[in-house]
LUMKOLBA-157862 format. One record per residue: z, x, y of N, C-alpha, C, O in turn; residue in one letter. Coordinates in nm, 4 decimals. Atoms other than C-alpha are relative to their C-alpha. Layout:
# residues N
@n.c3 Z	n.c1 X	n.c2 Y	ca.c3 Z	ca.c1 X	ca.c2 Y	c.c3 Z	c.c1 X	c.c2 Y	o.c3 Z	o.c1 X	o.c2 Y	res a
...
//
This chain:
# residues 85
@n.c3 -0.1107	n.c1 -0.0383	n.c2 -0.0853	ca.c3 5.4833	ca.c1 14.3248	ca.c2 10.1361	c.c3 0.0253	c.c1 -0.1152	c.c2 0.0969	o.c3 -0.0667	o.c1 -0.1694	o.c2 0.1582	res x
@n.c3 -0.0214	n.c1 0.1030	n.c2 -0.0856	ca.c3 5.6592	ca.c1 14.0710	ca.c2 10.3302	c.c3 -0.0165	c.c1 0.0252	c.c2 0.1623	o.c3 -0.0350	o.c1 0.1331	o.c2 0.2184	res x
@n.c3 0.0447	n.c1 -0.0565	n.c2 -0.2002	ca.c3 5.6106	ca.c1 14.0146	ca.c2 10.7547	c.c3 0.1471	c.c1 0.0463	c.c2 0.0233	o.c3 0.2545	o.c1 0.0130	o.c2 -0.0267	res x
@n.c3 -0.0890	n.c1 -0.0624	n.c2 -0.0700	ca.c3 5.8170	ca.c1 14.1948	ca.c2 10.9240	c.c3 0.0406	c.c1 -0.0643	c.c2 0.1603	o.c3 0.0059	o.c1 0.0014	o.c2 0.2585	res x
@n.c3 0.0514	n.c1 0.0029	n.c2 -0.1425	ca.c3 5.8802	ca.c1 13.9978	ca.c2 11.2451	c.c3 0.1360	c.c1 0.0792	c.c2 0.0660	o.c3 0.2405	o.c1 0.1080	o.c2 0.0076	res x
@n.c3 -0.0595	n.c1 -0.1064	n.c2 -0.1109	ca.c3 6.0375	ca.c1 14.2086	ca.c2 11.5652	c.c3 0.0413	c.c1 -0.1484	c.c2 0.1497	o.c3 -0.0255	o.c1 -0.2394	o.c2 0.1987	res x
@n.c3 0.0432	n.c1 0.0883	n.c2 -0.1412	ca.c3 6.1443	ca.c1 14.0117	ca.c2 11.8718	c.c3 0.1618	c.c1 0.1099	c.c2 0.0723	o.c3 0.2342	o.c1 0.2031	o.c2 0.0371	res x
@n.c3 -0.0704	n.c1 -0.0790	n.c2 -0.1562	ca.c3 6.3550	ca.c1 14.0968	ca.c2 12.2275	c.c3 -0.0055	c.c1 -0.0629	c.c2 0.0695	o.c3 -0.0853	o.c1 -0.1543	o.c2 0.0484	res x
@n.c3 -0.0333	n.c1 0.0335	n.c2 -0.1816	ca.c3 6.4366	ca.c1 13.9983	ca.c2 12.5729	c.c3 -0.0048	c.c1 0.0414	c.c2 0.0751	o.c3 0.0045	o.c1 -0.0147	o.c2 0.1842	res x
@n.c3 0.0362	n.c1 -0.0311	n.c2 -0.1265	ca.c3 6.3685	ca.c1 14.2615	ca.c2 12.7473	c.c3 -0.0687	c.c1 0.1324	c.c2 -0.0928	o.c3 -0.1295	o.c1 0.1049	o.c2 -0.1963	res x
@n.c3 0.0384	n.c1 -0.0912	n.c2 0.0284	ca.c3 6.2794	ca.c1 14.6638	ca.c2 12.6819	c.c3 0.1022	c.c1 0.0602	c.c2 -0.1140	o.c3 0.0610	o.c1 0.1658	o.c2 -0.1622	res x
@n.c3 -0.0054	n.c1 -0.0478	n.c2 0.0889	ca.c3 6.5246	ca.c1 14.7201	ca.c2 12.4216	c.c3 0.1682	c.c1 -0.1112	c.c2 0.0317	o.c3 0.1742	o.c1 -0.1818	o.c2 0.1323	res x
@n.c3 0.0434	n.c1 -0.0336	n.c2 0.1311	ca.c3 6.7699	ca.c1 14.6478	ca.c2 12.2179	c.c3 -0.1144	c.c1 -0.0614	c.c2 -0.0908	o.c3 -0.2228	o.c1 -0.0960	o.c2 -0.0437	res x
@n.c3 0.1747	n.c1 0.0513	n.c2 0.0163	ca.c3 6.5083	ca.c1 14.5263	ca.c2 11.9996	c.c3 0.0494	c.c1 -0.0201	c.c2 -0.1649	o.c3 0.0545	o.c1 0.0643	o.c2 -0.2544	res x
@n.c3 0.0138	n.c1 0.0230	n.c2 0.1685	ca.c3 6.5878	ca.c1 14.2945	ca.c2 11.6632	c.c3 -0.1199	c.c1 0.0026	c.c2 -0.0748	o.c3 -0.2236	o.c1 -0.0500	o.c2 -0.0342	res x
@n.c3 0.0687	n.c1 -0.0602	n.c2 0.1062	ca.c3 6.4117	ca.c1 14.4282	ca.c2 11.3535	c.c3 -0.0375	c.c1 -0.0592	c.c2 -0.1000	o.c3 -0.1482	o.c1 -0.0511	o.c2 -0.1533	res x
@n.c3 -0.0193	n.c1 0.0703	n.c2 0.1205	ca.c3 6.5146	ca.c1 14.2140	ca.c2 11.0906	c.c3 0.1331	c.c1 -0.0939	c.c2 -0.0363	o.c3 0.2212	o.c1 -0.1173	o.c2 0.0464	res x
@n.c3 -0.1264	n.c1 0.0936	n.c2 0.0754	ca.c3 6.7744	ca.c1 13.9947	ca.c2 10.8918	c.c3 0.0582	c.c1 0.0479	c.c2 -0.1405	o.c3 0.0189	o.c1 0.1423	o.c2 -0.2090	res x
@n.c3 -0.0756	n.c1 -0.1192	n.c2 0.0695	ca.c3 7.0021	ca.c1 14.0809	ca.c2 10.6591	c.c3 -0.0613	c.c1 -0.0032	c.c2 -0.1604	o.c3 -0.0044	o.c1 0.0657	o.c2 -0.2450	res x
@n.c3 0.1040	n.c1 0.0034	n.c2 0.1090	ca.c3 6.7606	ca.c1 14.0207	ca.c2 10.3657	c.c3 -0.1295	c.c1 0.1361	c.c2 0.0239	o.c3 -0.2033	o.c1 0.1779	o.c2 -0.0653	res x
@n.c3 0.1335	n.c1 -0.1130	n.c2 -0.0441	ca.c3 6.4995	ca.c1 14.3036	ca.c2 10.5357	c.c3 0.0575	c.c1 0.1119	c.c2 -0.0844	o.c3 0.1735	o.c1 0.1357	o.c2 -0.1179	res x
@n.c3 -0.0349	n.c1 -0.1337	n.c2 0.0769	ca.c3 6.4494	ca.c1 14.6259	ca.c2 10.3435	c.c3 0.0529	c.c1 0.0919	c.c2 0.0458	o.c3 0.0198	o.c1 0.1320	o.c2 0.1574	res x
@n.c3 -0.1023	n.c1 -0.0887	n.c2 -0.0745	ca.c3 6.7065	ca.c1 14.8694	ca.c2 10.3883	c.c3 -0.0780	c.c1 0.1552	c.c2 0.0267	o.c3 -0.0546	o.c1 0.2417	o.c2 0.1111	res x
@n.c3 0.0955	n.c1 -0.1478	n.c2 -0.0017	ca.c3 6.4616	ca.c1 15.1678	ca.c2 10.3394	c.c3 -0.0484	c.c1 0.0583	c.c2 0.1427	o.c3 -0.0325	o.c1 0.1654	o.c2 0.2013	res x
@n.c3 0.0345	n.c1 -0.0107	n.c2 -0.1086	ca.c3 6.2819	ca.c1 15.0601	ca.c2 10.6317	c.c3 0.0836	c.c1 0.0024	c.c2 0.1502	o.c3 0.0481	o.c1 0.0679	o.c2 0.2482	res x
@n.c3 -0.0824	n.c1 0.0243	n.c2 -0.0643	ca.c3 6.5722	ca.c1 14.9466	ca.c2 10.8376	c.c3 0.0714	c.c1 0.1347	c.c2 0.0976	o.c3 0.1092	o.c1 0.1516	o.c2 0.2136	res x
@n.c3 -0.0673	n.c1 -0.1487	n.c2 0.0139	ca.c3 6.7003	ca.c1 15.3195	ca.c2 10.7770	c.c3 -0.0989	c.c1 0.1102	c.c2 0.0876	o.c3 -0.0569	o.c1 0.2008	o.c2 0.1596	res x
@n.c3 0.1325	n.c1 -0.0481	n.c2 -0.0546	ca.c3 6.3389	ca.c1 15.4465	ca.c2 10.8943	c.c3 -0.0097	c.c1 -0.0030	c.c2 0.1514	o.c3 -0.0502	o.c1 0.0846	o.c2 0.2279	res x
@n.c3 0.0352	n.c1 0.0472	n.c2 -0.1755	ca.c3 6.3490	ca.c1 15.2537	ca.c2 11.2507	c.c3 0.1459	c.c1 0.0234	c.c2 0.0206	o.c3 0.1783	o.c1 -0.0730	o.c2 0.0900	res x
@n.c3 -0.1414	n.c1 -0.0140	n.c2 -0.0543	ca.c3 6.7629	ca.c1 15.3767	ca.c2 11.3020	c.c3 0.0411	c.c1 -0.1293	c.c2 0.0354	o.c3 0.0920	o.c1 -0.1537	o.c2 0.1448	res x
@n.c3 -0.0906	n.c1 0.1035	n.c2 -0.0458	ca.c3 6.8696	ca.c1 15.0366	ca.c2 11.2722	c.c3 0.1156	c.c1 -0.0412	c.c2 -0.0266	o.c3 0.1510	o.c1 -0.0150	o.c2 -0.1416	res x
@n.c3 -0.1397	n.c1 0.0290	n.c2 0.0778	ca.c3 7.2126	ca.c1 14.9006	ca.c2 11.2429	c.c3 0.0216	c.c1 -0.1662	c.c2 -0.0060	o.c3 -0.0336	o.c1 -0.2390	o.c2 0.0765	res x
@n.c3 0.0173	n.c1 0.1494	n.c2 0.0590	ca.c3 7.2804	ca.c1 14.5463	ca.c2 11.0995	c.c3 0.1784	c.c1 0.0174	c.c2 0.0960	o.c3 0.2731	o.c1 0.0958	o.c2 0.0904	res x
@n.c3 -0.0958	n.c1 0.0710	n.c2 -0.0475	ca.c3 7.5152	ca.c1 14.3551	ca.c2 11.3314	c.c3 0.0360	c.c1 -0.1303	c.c2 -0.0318	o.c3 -0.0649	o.c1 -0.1997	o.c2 -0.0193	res x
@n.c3 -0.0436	n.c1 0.1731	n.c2 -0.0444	ca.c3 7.6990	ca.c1 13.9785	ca.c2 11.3055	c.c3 0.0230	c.c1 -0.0398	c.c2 0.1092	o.c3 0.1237	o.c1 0.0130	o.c2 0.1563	res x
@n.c3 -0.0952	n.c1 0.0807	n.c2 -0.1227	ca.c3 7.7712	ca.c1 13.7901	ca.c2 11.5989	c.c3 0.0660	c.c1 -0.0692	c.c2 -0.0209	o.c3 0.0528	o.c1 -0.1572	o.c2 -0.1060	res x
@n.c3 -0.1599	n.c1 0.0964	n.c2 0.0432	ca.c3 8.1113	ca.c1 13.6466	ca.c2 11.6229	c.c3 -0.0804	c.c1 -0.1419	c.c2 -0.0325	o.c3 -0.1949	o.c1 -0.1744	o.c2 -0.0010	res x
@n.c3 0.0826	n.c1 0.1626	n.c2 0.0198	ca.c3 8.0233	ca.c1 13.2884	ca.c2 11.5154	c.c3 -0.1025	c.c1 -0.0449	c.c2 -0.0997	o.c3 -0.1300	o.c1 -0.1563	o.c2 -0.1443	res x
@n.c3 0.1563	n.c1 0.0366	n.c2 0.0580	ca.c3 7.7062	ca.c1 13.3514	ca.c2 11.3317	c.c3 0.0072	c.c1 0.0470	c.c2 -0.1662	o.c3 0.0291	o.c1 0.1671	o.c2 -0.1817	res x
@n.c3 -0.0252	n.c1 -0.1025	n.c2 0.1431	ca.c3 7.7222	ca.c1 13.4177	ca.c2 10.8949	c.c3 -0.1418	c.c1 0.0066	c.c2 -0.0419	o.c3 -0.1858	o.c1 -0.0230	o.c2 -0.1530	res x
@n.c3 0.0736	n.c1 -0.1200	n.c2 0.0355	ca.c3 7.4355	ca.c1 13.5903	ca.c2 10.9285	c.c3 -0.0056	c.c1 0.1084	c.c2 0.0865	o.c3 0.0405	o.c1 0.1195	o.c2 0.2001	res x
@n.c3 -0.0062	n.c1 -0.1095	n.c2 -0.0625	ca.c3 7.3470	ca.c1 13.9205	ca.c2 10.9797	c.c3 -0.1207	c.c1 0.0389	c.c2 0.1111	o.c3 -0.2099	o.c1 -0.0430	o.c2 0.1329	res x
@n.c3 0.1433	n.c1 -0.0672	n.c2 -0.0109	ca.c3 7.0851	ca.c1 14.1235	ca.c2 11.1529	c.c3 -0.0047	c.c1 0.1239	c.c2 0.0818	o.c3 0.0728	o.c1 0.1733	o.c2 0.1637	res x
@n.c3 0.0266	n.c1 -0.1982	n.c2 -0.0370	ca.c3 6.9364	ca.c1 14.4808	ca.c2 11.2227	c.c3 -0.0249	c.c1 0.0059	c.c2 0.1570	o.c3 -0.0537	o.c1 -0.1076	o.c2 0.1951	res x
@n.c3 0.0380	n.c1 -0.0214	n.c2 -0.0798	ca.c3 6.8742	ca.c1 14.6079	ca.c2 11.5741	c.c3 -0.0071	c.c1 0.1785	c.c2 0.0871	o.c3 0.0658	o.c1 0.2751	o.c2 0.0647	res x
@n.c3 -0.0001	n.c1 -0.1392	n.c2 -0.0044	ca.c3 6.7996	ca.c1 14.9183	ca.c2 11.7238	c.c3 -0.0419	c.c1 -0.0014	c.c2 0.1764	o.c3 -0.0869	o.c1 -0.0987	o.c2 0.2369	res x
@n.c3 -0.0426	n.c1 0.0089	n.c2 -0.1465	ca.c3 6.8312	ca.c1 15.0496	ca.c2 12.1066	c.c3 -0.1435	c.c1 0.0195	c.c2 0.0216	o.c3 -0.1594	o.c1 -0.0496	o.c2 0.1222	res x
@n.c3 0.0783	n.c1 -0.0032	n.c2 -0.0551	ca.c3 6.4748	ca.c1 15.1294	ca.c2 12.1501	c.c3 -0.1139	c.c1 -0.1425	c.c2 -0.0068	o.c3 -0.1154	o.c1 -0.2341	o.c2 -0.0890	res x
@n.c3 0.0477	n.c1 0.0909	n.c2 -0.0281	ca.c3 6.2150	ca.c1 14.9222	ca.c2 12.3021	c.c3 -0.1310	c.c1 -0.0308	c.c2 -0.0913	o.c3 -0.1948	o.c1 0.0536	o.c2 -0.1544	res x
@n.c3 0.0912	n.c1 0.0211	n.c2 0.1474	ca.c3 5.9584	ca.c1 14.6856	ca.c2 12.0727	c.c3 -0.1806	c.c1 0.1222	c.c2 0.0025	o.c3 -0.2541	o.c1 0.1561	o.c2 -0.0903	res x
@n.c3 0.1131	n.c1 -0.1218	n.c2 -0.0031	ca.c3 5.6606	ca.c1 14.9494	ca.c2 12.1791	c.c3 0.0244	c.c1 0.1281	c.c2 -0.0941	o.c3 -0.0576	o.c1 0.1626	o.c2 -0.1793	res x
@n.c3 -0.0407	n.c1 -0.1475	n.c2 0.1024	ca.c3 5.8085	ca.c1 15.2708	ca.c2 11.9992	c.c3 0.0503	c.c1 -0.0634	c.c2 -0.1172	o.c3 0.0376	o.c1 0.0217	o.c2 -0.2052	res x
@n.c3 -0.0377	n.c1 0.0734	n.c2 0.1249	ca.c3 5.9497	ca.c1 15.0250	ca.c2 11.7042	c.c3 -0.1421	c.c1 -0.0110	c.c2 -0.0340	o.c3 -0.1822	o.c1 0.0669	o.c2 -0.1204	res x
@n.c3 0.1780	n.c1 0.0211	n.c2 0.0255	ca.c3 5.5571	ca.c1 14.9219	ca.c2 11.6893	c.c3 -0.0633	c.c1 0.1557	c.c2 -0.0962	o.c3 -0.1009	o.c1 0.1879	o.c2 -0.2089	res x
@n.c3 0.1035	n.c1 -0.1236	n.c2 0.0302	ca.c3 5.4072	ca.c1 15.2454	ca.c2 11.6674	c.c3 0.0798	c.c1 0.0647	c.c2 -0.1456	o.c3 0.0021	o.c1 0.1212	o.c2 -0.2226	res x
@n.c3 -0.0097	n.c1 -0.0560	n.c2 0.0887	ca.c3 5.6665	ca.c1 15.3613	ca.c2 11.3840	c.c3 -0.0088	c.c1 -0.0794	c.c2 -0.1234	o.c3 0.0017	o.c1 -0.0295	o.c2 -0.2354	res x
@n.c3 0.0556	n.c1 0.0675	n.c2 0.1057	ca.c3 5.5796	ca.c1 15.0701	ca.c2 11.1818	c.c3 -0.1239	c.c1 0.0362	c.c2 -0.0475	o.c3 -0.1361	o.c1 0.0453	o.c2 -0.1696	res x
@n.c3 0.1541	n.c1 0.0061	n.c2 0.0204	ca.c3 5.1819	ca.c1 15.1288	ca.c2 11.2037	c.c3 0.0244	c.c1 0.0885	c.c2 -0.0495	o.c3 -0.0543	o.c1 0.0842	o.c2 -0.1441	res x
@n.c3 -0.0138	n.c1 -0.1685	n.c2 0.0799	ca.c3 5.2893	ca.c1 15.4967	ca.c2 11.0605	c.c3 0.0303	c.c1 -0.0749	c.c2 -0.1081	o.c3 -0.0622	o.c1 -0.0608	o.c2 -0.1881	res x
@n.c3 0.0009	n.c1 0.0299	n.c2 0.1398	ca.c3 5.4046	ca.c1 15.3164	ca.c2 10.7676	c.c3 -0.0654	c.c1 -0.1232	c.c2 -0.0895	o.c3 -0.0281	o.c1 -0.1826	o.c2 -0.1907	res x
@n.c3 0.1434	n.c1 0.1189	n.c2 0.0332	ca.c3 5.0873	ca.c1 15.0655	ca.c2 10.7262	c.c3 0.0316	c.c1 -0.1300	c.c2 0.0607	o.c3 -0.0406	o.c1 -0.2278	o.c2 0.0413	res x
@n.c3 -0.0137	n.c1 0.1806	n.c2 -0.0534	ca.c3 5.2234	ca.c1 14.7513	ca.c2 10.9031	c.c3 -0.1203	c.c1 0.0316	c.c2 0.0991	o.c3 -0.1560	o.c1 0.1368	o.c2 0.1522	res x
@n.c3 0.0630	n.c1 0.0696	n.c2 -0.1021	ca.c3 4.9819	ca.c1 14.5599	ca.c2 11.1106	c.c3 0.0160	c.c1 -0.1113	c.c2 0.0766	o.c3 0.0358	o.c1 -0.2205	o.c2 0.0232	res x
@n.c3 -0.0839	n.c1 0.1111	n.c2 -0.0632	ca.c3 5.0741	ca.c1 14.3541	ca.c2 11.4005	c.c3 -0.1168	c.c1 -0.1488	c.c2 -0.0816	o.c3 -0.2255	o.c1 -0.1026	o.c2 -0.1164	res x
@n.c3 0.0661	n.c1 0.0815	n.c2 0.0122	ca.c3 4.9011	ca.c1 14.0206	ca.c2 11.2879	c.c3 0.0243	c.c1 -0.1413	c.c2 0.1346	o.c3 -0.0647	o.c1 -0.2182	o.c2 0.1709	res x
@n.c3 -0.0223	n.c1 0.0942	n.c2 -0.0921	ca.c3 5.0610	ca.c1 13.7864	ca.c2 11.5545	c.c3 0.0411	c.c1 0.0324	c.c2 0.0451	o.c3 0.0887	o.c1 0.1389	o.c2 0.0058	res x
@n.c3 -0.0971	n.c1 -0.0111	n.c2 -0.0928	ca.c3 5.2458	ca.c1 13.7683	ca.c2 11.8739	c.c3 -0.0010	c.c1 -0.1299	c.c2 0.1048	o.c3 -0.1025	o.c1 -0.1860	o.c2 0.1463	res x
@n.c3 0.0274	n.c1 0.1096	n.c2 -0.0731	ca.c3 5.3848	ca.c1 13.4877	ca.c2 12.0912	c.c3 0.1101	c.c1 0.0177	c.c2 0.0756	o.c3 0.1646	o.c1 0.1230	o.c2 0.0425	res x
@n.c3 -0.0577	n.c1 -0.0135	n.c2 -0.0464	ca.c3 5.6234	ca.c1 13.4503	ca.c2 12.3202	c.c3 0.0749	c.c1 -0.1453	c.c2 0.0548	o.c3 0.0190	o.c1 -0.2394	o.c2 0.1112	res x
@n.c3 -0.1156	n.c1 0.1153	n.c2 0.0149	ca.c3 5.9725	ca.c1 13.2050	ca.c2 12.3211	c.c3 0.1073	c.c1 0.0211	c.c2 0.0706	o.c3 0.2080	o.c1 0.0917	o.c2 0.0652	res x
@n.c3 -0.0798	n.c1 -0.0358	n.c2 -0.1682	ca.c3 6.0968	ca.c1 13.1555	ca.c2 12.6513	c.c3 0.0118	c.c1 0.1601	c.c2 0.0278	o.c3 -0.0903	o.c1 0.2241	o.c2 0.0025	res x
@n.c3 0.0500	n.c1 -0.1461	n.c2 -0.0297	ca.c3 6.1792	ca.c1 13.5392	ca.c2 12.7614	c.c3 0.0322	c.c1 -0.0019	c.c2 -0.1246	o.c3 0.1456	o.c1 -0.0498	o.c2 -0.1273	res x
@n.c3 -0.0341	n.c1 -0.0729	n.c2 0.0462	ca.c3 6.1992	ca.c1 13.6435	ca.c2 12.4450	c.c3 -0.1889	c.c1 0.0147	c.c2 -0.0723	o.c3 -0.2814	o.c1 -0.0665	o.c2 -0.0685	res x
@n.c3 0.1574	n.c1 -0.0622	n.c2 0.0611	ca.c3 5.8591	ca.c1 13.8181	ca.c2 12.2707	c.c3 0.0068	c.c1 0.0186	c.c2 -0.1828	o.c3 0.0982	o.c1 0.0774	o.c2 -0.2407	res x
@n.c3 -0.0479	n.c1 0.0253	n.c2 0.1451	ca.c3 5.8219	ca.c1 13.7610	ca.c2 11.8899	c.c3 -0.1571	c.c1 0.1121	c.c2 -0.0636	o.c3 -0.2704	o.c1 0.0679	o.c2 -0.0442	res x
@n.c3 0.1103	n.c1 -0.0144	n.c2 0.0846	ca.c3 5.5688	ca.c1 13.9868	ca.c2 11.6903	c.c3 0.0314	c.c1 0.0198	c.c2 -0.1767	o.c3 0.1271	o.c1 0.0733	o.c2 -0.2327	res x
@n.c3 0.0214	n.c1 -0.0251	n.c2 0.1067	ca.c3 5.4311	ca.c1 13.9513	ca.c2 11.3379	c.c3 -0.0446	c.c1 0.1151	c.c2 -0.1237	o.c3 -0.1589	o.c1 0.1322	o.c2 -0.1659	res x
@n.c3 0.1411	n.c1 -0.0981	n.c2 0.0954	ca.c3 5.3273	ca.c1 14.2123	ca.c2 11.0897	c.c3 -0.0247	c.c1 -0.0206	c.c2 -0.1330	o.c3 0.0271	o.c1 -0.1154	o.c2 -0.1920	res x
@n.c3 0.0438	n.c1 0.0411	n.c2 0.1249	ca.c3 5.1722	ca.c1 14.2429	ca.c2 10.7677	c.c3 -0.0415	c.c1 0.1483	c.c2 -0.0566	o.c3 -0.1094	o.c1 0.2252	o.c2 0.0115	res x
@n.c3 0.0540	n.c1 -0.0913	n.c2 0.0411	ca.c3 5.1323	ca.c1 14.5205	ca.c2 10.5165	c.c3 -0.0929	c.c1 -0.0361	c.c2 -0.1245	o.c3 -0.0444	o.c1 -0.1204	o.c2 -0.1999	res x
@n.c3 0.0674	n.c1 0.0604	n.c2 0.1202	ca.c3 4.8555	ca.c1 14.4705	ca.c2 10.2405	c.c3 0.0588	c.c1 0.0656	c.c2 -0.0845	o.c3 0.0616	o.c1 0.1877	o.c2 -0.0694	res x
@n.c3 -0.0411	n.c1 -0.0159	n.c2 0.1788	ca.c3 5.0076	ca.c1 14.5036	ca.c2 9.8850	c.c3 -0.0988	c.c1 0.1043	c.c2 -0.0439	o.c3 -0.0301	o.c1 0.1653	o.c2 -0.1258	res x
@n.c3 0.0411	n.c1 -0.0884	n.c2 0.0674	ca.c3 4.7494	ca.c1 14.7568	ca.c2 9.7752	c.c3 0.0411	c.c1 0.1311	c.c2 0.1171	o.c3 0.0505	o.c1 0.2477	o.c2 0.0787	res x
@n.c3 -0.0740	n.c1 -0.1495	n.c2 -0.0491	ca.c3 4.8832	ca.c1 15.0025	ca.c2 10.0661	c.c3 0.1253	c.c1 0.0623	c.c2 -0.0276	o.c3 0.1640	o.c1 0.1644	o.c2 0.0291	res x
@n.c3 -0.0692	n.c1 -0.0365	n.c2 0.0607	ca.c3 5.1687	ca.c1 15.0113	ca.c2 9.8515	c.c3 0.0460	c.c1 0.1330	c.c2 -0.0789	o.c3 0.1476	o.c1 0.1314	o.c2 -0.1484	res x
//
């Protein structure tokens, strides 16, 4: 399963993914895939903050594996193992 990374700027909204991320999951965390004027790509985001996004990943086997932080914004990694498939 590929990483999932999450990042933000503050307590919410809170990007999820890009417009390549699985829609299953996307659908799971109530996200909605936006463009910004300017930008041809997409990406998911959802109004709550990356703490309650967290916890409904670990319900579906992700594990954070990294986290760092780029200027204010907060970036985490996860990882699901292929046999929790």
């Amino acid at each position: 399963q590929p990483l999932v990374p999450i990042t933000t700027t503050e307590t919410g909204p809170t990007m999820v993914g890009d417009e390549y991320s699985d829609p299953a999951i996307m659908s799971y965390l109530g996200a909605r895939k936006t463009t910004m004027l300017g930008n041809n790509f997409s990406e998911y985001h959802v109004d709550e903050p990356p703490r309650l996004v967290l916890d409904k990943l670990e319900k579906l086997g992700y594990k954070v594996v990294t986290m760092t932080g780029v200027g204010q914004t907060l970036v985490w990694c996860l990882h699901k193992d292929a046999n929790d498939l």
